[in-house]
PyMOL CGO cylinders between C-alpha atoms (Angstrom):
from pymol import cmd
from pymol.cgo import CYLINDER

trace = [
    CYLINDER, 87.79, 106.79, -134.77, 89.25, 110.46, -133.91, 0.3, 1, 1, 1, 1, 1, 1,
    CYLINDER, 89.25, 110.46, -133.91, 86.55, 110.68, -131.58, 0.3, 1, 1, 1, 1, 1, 1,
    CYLINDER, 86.55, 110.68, -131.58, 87.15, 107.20, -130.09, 0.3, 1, 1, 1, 1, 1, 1,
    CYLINDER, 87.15, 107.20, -130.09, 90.69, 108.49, -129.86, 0.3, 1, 1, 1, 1, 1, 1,
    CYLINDER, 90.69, 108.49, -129.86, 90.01, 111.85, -127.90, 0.3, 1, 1, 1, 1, 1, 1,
    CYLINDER, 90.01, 111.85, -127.90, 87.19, 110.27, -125.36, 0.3, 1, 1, 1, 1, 1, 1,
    CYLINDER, 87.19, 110.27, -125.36, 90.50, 108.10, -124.16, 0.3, 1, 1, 1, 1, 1, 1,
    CYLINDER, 90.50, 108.10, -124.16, 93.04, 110.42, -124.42, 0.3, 1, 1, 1, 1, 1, 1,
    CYLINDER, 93.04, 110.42, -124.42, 96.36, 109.38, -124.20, 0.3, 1, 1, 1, 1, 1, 1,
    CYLINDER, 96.36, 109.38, -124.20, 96.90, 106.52, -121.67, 0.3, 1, 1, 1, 1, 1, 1,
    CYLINDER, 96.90, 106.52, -121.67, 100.04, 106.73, -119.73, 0.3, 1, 1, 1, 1, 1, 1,
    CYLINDER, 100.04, 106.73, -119.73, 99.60, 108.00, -117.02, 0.3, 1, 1, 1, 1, 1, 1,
    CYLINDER, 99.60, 108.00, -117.02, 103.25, 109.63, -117.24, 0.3, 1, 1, 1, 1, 1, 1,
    CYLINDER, 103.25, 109.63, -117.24, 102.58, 111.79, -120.22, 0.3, 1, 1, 1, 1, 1, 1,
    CYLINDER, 102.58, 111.79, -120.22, 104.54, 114.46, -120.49, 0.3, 1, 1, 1, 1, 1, 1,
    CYLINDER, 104.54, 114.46, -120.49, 102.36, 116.28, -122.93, 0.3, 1, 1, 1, 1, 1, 1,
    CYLINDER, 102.36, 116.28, -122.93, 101.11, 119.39, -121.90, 0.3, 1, 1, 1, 1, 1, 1,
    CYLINDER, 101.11, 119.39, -121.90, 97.57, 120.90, -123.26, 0.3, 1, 1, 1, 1, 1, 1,
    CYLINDER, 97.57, 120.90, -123.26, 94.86, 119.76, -125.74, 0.3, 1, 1, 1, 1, 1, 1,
    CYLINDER, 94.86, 119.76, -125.74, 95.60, 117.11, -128.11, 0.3, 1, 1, 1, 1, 1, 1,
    CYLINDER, 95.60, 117.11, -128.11, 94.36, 117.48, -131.59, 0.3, 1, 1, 1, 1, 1, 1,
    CYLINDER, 94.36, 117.48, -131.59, 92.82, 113.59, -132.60, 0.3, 1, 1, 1, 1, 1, 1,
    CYLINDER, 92.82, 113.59, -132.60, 96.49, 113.16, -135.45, 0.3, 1, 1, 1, 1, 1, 1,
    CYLINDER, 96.49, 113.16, -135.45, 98.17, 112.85, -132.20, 0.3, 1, 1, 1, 1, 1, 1,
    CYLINDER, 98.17, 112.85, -132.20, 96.70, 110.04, -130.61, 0.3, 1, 1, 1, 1, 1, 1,
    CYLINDER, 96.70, 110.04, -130.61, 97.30, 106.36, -132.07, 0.3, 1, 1, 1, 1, 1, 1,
    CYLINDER, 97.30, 106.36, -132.07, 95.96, 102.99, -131.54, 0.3, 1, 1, 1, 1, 1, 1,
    CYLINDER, 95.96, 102.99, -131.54, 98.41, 101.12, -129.35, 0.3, 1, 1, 1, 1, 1, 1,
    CYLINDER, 98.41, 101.12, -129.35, 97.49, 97.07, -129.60, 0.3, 1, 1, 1, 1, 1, 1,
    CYLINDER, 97.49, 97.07, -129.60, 98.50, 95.76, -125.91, 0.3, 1, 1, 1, 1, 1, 1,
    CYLINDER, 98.50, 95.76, -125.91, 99.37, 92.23, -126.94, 0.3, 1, 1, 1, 1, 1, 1,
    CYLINDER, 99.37, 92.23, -126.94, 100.81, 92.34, -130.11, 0.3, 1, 1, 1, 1, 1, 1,
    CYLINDER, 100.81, 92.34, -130.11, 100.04, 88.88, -131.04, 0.3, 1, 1, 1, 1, 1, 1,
    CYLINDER, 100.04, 88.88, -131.04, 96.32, 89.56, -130.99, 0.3, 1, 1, 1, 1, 1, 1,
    CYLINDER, 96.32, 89.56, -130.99, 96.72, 92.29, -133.15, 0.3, 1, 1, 1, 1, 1, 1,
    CYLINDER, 96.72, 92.29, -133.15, 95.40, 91.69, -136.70, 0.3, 1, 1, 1, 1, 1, 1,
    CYLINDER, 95.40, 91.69, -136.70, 95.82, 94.65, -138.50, 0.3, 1, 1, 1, 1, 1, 1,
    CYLINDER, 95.82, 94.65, -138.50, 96.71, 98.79, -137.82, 0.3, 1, 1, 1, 1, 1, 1,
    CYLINDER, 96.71, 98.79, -137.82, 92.81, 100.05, -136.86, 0.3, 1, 1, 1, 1, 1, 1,
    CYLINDER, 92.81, 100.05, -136.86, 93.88, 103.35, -138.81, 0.3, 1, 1, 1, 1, 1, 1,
    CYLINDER, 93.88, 103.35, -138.81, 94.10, 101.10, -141.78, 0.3, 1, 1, 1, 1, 1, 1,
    CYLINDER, 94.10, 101.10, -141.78, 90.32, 99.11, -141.28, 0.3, 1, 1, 1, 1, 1, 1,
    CYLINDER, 90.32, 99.11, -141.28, 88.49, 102.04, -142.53, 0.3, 1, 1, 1, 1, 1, 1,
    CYLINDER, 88.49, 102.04, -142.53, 86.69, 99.54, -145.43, 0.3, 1, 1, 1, 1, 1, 1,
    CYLINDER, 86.69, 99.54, -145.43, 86.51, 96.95, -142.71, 0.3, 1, 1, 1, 1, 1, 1,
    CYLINDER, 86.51, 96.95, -142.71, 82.74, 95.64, -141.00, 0.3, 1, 1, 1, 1, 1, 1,
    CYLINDER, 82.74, 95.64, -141.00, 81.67, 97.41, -138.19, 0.3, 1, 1, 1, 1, 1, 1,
    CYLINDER, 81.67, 97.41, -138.19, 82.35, 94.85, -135.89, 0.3, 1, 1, 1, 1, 1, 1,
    CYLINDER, 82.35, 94.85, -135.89, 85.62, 93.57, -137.12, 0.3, 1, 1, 1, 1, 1, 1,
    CYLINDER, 85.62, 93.57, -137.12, 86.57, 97.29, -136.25, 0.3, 1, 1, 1, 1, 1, 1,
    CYLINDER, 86.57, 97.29, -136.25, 85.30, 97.61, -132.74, 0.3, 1, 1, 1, 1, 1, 1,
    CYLINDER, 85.30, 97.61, -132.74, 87.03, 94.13, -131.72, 0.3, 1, 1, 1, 1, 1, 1,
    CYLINDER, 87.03, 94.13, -131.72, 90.30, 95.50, -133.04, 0.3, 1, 1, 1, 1, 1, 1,
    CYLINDER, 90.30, 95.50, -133.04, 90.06, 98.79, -131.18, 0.3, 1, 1, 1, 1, 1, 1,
    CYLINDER, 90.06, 98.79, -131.18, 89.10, 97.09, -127.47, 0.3, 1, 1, 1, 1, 1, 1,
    CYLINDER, 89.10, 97.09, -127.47, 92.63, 95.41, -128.21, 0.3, 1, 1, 1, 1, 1, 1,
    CYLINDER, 92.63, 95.41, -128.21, 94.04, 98.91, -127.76, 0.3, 1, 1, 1, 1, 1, 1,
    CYLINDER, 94.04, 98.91, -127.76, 94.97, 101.32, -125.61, 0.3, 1, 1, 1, 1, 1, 1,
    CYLINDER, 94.97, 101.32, -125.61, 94.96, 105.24, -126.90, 0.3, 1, 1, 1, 1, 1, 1,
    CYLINDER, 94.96, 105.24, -126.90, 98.15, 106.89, -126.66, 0.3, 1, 1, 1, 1, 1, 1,
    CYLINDER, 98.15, 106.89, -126.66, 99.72, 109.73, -128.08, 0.3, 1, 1, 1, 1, 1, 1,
    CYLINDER, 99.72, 109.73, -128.08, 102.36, 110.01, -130.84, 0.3, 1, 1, 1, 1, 1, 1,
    CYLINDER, 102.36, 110.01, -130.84, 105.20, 110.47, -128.15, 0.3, 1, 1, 1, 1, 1, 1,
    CYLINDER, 105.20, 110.47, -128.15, 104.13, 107.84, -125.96, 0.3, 1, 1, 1, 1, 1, 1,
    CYLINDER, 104.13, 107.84, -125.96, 103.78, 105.13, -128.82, 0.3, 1, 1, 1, 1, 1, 1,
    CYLINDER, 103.78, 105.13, -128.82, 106.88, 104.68, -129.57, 0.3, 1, 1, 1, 1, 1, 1,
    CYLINDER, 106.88, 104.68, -129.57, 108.04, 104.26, -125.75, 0.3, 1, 1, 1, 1, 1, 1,
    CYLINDER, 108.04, 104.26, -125.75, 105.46, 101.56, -125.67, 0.3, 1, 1, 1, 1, 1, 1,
    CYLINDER, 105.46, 101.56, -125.67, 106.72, 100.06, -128.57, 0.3, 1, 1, 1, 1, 1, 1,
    CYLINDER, 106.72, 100.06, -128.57, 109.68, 99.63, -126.56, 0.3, 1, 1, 1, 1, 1, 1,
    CYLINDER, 109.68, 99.63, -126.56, 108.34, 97.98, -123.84, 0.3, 1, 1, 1, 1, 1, 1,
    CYLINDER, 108.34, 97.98, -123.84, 108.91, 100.93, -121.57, 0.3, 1, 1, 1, 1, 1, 1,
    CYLINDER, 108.91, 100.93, -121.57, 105.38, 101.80, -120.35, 0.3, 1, 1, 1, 1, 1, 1,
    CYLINDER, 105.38, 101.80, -120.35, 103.49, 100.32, -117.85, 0.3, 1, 1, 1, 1, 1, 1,
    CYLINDER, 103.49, 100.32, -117.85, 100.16, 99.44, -119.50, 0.3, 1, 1, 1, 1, 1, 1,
    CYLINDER, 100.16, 99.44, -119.50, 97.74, 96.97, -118.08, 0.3, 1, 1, 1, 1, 1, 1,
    CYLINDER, 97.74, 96.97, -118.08, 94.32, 95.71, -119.75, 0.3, 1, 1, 1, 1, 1, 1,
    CYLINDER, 94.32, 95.71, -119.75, 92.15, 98.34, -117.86, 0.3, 1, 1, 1, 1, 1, 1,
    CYLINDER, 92.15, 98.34, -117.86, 93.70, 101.05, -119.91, 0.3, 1, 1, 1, 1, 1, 1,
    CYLINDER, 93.70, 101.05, -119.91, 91.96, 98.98, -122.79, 0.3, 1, 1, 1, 1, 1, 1,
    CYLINDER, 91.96, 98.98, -122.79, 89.68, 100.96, -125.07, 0.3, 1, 1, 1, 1, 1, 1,
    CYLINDER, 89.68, 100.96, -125.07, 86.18, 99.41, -123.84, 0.3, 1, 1, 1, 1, 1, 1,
    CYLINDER, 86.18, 99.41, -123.84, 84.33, 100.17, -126.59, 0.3, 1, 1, 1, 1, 1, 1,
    CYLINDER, 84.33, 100.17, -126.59, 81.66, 97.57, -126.60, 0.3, 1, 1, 1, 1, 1, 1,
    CYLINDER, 81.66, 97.57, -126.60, 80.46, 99.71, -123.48, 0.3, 1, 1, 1, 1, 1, 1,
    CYLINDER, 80.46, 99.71, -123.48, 80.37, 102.60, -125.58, 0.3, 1, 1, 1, 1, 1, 1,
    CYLINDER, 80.37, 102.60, -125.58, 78.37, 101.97, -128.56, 0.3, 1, 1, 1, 1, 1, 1,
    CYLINDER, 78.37, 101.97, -128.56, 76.59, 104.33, -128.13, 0.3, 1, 1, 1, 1, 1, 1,
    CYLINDER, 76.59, 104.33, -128.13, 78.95, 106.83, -128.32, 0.3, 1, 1, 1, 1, 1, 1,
    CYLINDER, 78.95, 106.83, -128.32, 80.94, 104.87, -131.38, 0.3, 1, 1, 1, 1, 1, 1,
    CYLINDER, 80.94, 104.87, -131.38, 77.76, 104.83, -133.19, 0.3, 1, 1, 1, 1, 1, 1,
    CYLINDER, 77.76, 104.83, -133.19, 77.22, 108.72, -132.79, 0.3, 1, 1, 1, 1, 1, 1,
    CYLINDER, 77.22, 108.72, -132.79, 80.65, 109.60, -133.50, 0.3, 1, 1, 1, 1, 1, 1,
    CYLINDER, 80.65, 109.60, -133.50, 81.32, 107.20, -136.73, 0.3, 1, 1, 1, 1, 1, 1,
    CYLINDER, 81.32, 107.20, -136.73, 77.99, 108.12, -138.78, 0.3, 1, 1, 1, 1, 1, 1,
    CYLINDER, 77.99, 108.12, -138.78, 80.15, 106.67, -141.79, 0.3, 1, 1, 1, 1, 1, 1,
    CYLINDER, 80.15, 106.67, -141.79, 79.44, 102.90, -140.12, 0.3, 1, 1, 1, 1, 1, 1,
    CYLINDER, 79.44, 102.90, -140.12, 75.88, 103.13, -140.94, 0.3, 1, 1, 1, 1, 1, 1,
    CYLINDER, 75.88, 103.13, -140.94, 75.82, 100.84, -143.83, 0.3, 1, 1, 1, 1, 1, 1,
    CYLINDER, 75.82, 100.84, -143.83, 78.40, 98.47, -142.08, 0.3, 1, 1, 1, 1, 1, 1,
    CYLINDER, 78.40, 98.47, -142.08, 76.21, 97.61, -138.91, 0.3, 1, 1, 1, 1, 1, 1,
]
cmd.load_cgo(trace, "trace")
């Protein structure tokens, strides 16, 4: 998921960060909260695909941006969304620890 996390950076586009982030700063933000069924950081015993429907509910952001968003004081829209059923590919290459869960 650290890898999911650093191909989408953090998403606002207002980021005040400056330089690399290291994946412990960049959280799982869900954009509708009432869709949201569980922290992803916490679905690590979780099916495969019960994980990659929770992440494309959420939009990458980093740990000073989170909070803001929590909020309500970012602009975020649904194409900011993590798309990862476009990226399987990728999610599959960086999360060798879903094997078994496929």
């Amino acid at each position: 998921m650290d890898k999911v996390c650093m191909m989408y950076r953090c998403q606002n586009p207002d980021c005040k960060w400056q330089g690399e982030f290291h994946p412990c700063q960049l959280t799982f933000h869900h954009l509708d909260p009432k869709k949201k069924i569980t922290e992803v950081a916490k679905m690590e015993s979780w099916s495969f695909p019960k994980i990659v429907a929770e992440i494309s509910k959420c939009v990458v952001l980093c740990r000073n941006c989170h909070p803001i968003a929590d909020k309500g004081r970012l602009s975020l829209n649904e194409g900011m969304l993590c798309n990862i059923l476009d990226n399987l590919d990728l999610f599959y290459e960086v999360a060798p620890y879903f094997e078994g869960l496929r």
